[in-house]
N, CA and C atoms as an extended XYZ file, in Angstrom:
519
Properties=species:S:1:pos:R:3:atomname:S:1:resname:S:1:resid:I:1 pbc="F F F"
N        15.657       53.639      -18.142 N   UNK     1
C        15.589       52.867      -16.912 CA  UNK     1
C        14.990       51.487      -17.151 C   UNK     1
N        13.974       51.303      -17.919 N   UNK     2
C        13.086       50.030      -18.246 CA  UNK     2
C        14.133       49.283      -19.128 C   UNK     2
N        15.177       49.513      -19.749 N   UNK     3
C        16.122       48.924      -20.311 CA  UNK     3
C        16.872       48.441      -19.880 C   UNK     3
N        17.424       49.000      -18.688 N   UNK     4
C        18.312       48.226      -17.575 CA  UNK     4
C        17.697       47.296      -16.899 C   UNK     4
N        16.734       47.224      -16.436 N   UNK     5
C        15.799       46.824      -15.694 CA  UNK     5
C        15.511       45.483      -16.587 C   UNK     5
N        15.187       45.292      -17.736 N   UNK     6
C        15.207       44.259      -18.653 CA  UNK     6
C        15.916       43.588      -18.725 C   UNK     6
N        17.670       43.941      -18.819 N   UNK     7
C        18.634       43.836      -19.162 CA  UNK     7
C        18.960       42.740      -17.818 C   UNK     7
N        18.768       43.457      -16.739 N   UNK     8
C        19.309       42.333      -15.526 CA  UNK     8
C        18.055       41.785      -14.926 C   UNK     8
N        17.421       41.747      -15.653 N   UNK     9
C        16.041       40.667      -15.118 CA  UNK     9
C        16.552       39.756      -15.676 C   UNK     9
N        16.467       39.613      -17.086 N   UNK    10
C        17.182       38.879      -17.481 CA  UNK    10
C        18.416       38.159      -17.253 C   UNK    10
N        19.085       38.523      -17.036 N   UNK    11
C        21.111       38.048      -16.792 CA  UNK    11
C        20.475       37.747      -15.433 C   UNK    11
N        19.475       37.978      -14.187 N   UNK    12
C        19.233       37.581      -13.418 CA  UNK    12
C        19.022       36.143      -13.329 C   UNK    12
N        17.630       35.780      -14.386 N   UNK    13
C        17.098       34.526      -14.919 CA  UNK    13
C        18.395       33.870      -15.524 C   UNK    13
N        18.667       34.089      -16.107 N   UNK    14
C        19.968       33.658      -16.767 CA  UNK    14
C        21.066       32.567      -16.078 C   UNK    14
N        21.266       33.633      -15.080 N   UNK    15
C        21.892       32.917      -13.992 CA  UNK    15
C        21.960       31.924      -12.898 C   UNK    15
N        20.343       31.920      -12.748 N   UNK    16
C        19.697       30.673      -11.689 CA  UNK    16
C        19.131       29.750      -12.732 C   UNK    16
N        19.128       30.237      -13.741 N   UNK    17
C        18.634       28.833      -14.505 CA  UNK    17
C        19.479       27.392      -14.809 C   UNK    17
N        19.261       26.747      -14.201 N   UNK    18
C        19.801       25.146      -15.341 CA  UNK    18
C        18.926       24.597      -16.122 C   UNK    18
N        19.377       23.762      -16.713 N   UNK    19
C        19.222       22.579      -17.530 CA  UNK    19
C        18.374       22.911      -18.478 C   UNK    19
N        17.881       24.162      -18.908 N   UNK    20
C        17.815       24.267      -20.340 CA  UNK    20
C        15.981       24.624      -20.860 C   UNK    20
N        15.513       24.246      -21.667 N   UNK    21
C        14.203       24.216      -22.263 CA  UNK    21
C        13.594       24.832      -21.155 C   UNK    21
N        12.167       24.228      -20.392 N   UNK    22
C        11.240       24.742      -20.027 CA  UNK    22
C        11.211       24.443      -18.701 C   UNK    22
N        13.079       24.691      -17.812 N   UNK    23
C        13.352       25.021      -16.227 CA  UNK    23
C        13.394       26.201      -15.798 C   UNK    23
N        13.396       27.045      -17.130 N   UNK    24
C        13.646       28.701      -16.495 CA  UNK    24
C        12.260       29.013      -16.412 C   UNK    24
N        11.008       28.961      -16.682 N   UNK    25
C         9.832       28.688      -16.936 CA  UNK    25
C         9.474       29.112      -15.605 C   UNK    25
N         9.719       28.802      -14.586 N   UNK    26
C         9.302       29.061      -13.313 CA  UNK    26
C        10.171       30.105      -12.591 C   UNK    26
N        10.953       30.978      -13.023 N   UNK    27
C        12.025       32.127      -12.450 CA  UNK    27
C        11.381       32.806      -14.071 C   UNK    27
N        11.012       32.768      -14.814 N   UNK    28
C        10.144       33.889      -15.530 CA  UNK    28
C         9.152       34.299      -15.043 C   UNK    28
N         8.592       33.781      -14.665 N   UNK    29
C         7.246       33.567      -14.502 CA  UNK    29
C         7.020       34.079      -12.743 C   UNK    29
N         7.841       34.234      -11.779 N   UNK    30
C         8.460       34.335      -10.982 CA  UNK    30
C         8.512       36.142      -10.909 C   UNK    30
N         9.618       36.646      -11.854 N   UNK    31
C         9.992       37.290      -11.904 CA  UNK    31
C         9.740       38.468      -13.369 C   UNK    31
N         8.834       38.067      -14.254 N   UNK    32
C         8.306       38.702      -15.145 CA  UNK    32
C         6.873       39.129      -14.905 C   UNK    32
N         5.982       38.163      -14.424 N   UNK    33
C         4.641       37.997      -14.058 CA  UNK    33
C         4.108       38.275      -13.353 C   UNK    33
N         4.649       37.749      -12.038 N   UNK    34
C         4.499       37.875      -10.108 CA  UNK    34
C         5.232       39.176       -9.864 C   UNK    34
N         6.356       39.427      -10.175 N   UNK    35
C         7.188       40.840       -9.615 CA  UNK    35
C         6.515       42.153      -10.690 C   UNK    35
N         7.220       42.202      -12.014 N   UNK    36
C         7.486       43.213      -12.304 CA  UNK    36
C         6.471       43.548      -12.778 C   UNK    36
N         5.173       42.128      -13.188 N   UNK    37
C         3.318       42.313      -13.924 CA  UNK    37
C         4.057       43.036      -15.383 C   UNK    37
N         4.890       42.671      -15.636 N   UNK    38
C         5.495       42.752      -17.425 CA  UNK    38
C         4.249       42.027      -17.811 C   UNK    38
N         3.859       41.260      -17.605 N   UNK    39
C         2.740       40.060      -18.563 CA  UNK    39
C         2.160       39.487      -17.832 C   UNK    39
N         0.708       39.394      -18.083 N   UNK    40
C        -0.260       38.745      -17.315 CA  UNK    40
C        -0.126       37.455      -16.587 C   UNK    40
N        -0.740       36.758      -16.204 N   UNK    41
C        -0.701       35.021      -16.416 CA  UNK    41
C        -1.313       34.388      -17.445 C   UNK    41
N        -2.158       34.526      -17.779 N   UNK    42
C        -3.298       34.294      -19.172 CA  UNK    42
C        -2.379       34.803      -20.266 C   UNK    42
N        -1.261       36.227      -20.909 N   UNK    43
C        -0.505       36.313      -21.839 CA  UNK    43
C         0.869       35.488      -21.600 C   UNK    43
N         1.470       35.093      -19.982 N   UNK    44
C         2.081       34.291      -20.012 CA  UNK    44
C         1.902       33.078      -20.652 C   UNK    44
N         0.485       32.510      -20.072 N   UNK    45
C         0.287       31.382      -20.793 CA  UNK    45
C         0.489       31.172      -22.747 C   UNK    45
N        -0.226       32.330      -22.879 N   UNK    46
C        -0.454       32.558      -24.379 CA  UNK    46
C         1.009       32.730      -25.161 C   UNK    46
N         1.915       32.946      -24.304 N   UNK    47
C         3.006       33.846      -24.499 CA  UNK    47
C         3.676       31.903      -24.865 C   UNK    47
N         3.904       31.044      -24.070 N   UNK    48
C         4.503       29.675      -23.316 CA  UNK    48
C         3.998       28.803      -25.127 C   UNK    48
N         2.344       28.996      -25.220 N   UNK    49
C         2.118       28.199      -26.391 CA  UNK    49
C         2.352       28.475      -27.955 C   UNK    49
N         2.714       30.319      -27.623 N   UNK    50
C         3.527       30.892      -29.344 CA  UNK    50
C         4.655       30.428      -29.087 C   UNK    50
N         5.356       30.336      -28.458 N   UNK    51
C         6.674       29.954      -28.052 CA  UNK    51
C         7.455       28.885      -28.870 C   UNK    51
N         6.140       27.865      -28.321 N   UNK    52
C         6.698       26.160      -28.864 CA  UNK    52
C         6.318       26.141      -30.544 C   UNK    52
N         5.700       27.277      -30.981 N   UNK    53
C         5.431       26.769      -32.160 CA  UNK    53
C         6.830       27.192      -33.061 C   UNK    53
N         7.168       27.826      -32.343 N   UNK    54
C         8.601       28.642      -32.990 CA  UNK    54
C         9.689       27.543      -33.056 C   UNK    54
N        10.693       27.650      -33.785 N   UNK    55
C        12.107       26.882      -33.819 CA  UNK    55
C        12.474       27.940      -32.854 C   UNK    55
N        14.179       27.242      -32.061 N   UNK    56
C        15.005       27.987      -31.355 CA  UNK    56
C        14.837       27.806      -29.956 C   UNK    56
N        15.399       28.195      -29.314 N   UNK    57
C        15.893       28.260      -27.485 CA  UNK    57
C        14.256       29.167      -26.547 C   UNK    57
N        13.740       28.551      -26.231 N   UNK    58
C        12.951       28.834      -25.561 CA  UNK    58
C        12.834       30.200      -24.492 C   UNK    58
N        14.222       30.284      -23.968 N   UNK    59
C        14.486       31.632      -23.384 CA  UNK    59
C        14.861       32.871      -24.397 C   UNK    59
N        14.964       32.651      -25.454 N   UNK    60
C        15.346       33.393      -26.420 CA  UNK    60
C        14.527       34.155      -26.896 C   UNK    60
N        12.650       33.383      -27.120 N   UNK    61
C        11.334       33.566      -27.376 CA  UNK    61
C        10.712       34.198      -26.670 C   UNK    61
N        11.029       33.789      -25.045 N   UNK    62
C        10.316       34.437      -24.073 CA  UNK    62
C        11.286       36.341      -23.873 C   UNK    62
N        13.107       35.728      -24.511 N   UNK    63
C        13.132       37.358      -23.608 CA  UNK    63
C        12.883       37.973      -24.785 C   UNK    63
N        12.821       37.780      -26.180 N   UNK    64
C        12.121       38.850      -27.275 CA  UNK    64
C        10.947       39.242      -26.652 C   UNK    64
N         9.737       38.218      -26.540 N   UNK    65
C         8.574       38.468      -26.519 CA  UNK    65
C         8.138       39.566      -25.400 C   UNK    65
N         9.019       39.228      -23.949 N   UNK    66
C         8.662       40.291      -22.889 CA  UNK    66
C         9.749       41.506      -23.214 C   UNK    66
N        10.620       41.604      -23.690 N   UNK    67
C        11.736       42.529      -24.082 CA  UNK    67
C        11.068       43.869      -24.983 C   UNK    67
N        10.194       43.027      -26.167 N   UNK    68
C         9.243       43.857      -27.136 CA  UNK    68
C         8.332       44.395      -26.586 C   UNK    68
N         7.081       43.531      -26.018 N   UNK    69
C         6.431       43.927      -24.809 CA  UNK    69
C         6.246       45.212      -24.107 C   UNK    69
N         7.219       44.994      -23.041 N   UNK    70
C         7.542       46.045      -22.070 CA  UNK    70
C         8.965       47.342      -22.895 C   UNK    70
N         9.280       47.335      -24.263 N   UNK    71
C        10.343       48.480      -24.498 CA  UNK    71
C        10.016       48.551      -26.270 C   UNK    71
N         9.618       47.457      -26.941 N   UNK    72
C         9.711       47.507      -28.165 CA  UNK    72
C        10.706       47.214      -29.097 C   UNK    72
N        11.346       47.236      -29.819 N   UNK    73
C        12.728       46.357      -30.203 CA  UNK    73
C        13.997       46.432      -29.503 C   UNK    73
N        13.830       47.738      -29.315 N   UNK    74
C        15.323       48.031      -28.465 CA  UNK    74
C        14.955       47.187      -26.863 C   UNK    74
N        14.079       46.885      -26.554 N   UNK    75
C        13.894       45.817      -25.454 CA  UNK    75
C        14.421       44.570      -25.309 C   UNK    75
N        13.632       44.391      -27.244 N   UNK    76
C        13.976       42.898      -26.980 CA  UNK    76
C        15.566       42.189      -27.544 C   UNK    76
N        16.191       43.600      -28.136 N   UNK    77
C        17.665       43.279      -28.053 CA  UNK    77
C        18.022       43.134      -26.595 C   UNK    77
N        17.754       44.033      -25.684 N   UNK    78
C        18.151       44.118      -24.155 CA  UNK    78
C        18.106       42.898      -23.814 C   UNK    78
N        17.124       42.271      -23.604 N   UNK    79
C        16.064       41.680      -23.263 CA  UNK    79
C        16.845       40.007      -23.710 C   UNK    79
N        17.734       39.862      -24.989 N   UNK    80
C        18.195       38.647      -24.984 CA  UNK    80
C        19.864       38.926      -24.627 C   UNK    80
N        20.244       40.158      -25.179 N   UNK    81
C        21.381       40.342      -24.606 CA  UNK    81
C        21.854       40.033      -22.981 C   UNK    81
N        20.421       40.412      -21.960 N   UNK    82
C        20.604       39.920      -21.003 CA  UNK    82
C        20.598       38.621      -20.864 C   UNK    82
N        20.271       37.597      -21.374 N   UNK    83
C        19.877       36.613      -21.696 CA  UNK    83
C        20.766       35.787      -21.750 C   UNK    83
N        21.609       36.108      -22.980 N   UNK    84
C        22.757       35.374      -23.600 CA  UNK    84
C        24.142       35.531      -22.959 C   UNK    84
N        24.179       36.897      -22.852 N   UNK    85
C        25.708       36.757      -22.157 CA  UNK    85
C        26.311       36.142      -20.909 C   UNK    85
N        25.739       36.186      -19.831 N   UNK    86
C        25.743       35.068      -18.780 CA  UNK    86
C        26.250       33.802      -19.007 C   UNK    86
N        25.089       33.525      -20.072 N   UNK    87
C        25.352       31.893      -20.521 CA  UNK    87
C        26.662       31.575      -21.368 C   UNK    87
N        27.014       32.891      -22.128 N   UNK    88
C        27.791       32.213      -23.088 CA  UNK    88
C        29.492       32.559      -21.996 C   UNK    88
N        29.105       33.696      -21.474 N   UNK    89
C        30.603       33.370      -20.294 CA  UNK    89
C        30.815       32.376      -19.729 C   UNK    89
N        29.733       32.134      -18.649 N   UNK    90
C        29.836       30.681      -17.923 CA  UNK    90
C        30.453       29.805      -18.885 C   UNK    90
N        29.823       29.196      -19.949 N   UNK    91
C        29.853       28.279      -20.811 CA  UNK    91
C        31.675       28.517      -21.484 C   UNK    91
N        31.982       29.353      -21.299 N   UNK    92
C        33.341       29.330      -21.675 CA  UNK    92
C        34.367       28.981      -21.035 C   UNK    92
N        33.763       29.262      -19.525 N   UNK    93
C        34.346       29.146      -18.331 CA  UNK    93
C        34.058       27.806      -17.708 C   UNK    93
N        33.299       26.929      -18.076 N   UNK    94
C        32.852       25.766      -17.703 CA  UNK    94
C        33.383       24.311      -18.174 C   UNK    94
N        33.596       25.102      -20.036 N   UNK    95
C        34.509       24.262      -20.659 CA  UNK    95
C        35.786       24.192      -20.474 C   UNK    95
N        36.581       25.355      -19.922 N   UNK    96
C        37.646       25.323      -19.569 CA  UNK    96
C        38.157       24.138      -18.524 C   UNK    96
N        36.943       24.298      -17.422 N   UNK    97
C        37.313       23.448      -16.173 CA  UNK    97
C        37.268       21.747      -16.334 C   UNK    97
N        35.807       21.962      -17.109 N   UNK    98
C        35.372       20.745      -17.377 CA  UNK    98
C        36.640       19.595      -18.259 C   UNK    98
N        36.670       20.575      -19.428 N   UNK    99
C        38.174       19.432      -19.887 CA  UNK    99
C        38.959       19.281      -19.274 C   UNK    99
N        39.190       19.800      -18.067 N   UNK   100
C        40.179       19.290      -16.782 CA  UNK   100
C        40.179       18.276      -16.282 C   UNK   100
N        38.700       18.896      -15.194 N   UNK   101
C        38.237       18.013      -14.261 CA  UNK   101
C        36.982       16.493      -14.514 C   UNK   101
N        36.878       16.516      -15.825 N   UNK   102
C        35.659       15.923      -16.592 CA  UNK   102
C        35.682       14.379      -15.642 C   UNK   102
N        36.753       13.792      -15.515 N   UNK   103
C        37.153       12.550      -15.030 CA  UNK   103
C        36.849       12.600      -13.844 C   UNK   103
N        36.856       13.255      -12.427 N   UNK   104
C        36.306       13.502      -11.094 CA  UNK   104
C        35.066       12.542      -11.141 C   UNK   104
N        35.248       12.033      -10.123 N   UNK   105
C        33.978       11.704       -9.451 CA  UNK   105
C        32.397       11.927       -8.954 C   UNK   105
N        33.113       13.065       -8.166 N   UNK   106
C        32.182       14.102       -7.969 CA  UNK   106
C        31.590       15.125       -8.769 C   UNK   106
N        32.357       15.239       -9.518 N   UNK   107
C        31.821       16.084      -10.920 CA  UNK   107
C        30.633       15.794      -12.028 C   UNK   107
N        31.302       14.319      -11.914 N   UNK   108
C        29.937       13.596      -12.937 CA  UNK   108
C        28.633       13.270      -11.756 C   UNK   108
N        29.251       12.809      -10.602 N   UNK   109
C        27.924       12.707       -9.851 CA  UNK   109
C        27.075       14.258       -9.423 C   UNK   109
N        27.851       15.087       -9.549 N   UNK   110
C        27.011       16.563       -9.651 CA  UNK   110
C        26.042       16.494      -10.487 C   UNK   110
N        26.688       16.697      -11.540 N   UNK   111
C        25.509       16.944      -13.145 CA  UNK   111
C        24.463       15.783      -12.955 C   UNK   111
N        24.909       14.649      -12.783 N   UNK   112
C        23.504       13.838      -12.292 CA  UNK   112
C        22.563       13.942      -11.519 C   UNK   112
N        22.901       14.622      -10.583 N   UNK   113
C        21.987       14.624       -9.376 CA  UNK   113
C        20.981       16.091      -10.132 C   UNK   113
N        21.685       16.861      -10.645 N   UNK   114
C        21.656       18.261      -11.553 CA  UNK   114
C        20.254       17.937      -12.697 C   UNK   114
N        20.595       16.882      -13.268 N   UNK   115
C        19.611       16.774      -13.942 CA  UNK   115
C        18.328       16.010      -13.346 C   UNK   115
N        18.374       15.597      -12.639 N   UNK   116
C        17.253       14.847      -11.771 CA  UNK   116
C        16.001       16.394      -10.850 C   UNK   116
N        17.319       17.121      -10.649 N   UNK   117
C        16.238       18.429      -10.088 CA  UNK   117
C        16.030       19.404      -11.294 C   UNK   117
N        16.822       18.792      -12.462 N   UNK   118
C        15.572       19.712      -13.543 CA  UNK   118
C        14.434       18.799      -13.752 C   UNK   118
N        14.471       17.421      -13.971 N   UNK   119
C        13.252       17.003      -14.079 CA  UNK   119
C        12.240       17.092      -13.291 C   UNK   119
N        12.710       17.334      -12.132 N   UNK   120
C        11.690       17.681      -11.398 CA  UNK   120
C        10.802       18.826      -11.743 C   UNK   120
N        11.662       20.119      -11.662 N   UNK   121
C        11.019       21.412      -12.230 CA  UNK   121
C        10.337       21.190      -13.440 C   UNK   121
N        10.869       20.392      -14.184 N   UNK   122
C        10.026       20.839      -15.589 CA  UNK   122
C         8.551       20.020      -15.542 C   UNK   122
N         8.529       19.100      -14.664 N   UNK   123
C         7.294       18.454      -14.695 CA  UNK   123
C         6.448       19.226      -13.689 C   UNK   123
N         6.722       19.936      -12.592 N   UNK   124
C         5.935       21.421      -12.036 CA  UNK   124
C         5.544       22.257      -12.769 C   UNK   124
N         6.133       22.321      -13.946 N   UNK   125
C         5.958       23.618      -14.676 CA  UNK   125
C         4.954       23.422      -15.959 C   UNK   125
N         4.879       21.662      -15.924 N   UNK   126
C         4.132       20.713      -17.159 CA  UNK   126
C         3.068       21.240      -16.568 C   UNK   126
N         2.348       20.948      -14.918 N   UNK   127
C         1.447       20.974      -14.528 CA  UNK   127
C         0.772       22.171      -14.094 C   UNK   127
N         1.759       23.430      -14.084 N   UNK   128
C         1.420       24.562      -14.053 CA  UNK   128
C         0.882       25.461      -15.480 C   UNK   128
N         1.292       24.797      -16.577 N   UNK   129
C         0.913       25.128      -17.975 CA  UNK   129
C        -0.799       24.668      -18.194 C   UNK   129
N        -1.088       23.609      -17.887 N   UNK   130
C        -2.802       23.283      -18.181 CA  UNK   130
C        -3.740       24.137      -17.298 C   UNK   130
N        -5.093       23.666      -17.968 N   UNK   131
C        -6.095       24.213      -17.198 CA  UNK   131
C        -6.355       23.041      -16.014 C   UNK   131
N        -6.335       23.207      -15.062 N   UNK   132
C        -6.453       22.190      -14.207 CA  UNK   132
C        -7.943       21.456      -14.285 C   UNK   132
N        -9.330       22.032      -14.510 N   UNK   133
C       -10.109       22.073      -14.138 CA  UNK   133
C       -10.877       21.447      -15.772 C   UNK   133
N        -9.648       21.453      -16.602 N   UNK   134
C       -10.150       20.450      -18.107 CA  UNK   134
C        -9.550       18.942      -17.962 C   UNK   134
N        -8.651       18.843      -17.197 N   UNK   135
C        -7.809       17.726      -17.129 CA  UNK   135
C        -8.189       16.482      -17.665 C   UNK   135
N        -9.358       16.257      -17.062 N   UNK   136
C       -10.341       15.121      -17.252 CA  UNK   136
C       -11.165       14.790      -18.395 C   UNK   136
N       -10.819       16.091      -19.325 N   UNK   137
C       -11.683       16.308      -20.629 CA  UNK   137
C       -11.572       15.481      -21.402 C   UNK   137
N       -12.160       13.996      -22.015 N   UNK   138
C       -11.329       13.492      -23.004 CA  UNK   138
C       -10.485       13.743      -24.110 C   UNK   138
N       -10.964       15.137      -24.297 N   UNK   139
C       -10.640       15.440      -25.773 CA  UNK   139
C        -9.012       15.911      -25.280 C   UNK   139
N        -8.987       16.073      -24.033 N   UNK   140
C        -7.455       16.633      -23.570 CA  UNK   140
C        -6.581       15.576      -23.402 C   UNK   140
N        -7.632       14.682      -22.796 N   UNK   141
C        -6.634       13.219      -22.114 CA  UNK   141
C        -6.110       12.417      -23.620 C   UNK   141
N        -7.102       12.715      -24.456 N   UNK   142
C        -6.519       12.254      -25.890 CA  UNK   142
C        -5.882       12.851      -26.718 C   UNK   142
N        -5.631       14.205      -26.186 N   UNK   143
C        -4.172       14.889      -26.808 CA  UNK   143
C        -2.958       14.852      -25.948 C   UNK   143
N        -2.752       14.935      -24.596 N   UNK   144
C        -2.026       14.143      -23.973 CA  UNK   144
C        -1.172       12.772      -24.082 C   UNK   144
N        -2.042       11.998      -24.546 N   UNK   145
C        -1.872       10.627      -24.342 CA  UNK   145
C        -1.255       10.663      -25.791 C   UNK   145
N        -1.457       11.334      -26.844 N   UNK   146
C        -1.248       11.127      -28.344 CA  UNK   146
C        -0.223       11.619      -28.548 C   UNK   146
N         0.062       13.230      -28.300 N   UNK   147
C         1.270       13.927      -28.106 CA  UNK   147
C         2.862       12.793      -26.846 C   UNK   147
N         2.064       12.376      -26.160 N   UNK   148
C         3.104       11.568      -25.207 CA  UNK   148
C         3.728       10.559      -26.303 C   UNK   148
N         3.095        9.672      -26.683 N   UNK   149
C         3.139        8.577      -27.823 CA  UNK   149
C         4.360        8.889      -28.793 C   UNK   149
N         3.547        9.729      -29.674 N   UNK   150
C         4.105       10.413      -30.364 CA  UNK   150
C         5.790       10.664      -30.422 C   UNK   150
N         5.727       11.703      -29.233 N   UNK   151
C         6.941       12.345      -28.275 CA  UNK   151
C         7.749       11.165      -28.247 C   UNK   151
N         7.171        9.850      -27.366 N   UNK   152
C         8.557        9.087      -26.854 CA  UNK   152
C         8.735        8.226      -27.723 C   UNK   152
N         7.711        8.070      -28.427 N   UNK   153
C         8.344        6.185      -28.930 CA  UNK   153
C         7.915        6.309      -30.721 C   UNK   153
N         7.608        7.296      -31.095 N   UNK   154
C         8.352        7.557      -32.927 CA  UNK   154
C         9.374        8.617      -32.689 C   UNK   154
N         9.305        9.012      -34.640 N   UNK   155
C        10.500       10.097      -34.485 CA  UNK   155
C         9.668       10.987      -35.170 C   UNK   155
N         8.438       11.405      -34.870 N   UNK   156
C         7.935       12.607      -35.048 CA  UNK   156
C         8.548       13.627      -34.121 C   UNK   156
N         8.963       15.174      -35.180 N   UNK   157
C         9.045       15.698      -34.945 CA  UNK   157
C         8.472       16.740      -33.857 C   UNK   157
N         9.286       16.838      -32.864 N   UNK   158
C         7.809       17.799      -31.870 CA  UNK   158
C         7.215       19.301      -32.215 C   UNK   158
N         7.617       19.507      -33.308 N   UNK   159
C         7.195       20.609      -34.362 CA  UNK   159
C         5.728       20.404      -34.842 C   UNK   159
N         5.773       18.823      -35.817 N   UNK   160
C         4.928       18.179      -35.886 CA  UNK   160
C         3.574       18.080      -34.516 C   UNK   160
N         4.100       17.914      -33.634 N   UNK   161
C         3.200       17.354      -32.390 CA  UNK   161
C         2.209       18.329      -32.395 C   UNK   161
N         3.306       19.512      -32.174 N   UNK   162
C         2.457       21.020      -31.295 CA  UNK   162
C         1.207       21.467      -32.387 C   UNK   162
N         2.588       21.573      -34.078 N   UNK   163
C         0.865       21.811      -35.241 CA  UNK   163
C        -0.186       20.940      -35.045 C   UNK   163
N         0.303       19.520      -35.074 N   UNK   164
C        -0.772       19.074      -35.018 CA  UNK   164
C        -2.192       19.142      -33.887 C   UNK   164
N        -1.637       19.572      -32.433 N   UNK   165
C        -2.539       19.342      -31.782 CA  UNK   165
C        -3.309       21.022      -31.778 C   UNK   165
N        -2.165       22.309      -32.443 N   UNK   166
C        -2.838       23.465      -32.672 CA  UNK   166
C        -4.402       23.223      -33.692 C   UNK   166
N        -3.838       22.449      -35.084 N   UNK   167
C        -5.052       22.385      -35.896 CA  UNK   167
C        -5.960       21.633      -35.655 C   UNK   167
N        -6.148       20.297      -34.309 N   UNK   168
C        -6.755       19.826      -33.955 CA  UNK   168
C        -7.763       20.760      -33.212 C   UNK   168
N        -7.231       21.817      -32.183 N   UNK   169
C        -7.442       22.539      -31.575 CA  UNK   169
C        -8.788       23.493      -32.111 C   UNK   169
N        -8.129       24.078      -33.398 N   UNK   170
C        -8.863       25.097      -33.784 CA  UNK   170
C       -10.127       23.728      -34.301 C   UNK   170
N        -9.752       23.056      -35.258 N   UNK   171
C       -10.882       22.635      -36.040 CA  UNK   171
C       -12.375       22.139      -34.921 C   UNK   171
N       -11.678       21.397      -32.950 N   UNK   172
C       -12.818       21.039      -32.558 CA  UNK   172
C       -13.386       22.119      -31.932 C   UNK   172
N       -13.353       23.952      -32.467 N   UNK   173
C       -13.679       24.852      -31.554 CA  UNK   173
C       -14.978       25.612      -32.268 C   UNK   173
């Protein structure tokens, strides 16, 4: 039963998610955390910062990690299988239309407007990731501000970013 249950939690998330990286973030969290208490908020969190240290698709990390979790391997096959297949139908089905209709008007002004309400989400979800109550910490505002830097205007890797601000992390503790 906990396998099925995995299976379309997932393909659930799957399905309301757009735009990719860290928009599904808030329908996990939603629906792994708040509903089913698969994972704490504090292992969510913990769960969000093993995540980034990893290469690969971010939903991929999270449905192993709660998949293993709550069933153990055979979970976390479930667990991305629900995951993946959704996406990779749509996505077959999307390309089909899209090399059609790609030229429309309305089509391109969709996906625009599309990506404007992921940015939105993902910067809710920026601010739902910190401790609110360190914000002000310098030592935060100067990993912030360094990691931002970093992020927009070299070509450090954001692989790079995350180690670096992990071993920063440990060494000022």
């Amino acid at each position: 039963m906990v396998l099925a249950e995995l299976f379309w939690v997932f393909v659930k998330i799957s399905l309301i998610t757009f735009g990719g990286g860290y928009s599904f973030l808030p329908f996990i969290e939603r629906e792994v955390v708040q509903g089913r208490k698969w994972l704490g908020e504090a292992e969510f969190l913990e769960a969000t910062g093993m995540a980034q240290v990893f290469p690969g698709a971010l939903s991929i990390k999270f449905a192993t990690y709660t998949g293993y979790k709550v069933a153990g391997i055979g979970g976390a096959v479930v667990a991305n299988l629900g995951n993946l297949l959704p996406t990779a139908l749509l996505m077959i089905f999307a390309l089909l239309l899209y090399s059609k209709y790609k030229s429309v008007r309305f089509v391109k002004s969709g996906l625009e407007m599309i990506r404007y309400a992921v940015f939105a989400m993902i910067i809710a979800v920026a601010i739902q990731l910190v401790d609110k109550s360190n914000i002000l910490v310098p030592k935060y505002i100067a990993v912030i501000a360094a990691s931002f830097v970093l992020f927009c205007f070299t070509k450090t890797h954001p692989a790079f970013i995350i180690l670096g601000a992990g071993i920063l992390g440990a060494a000022l503790k």
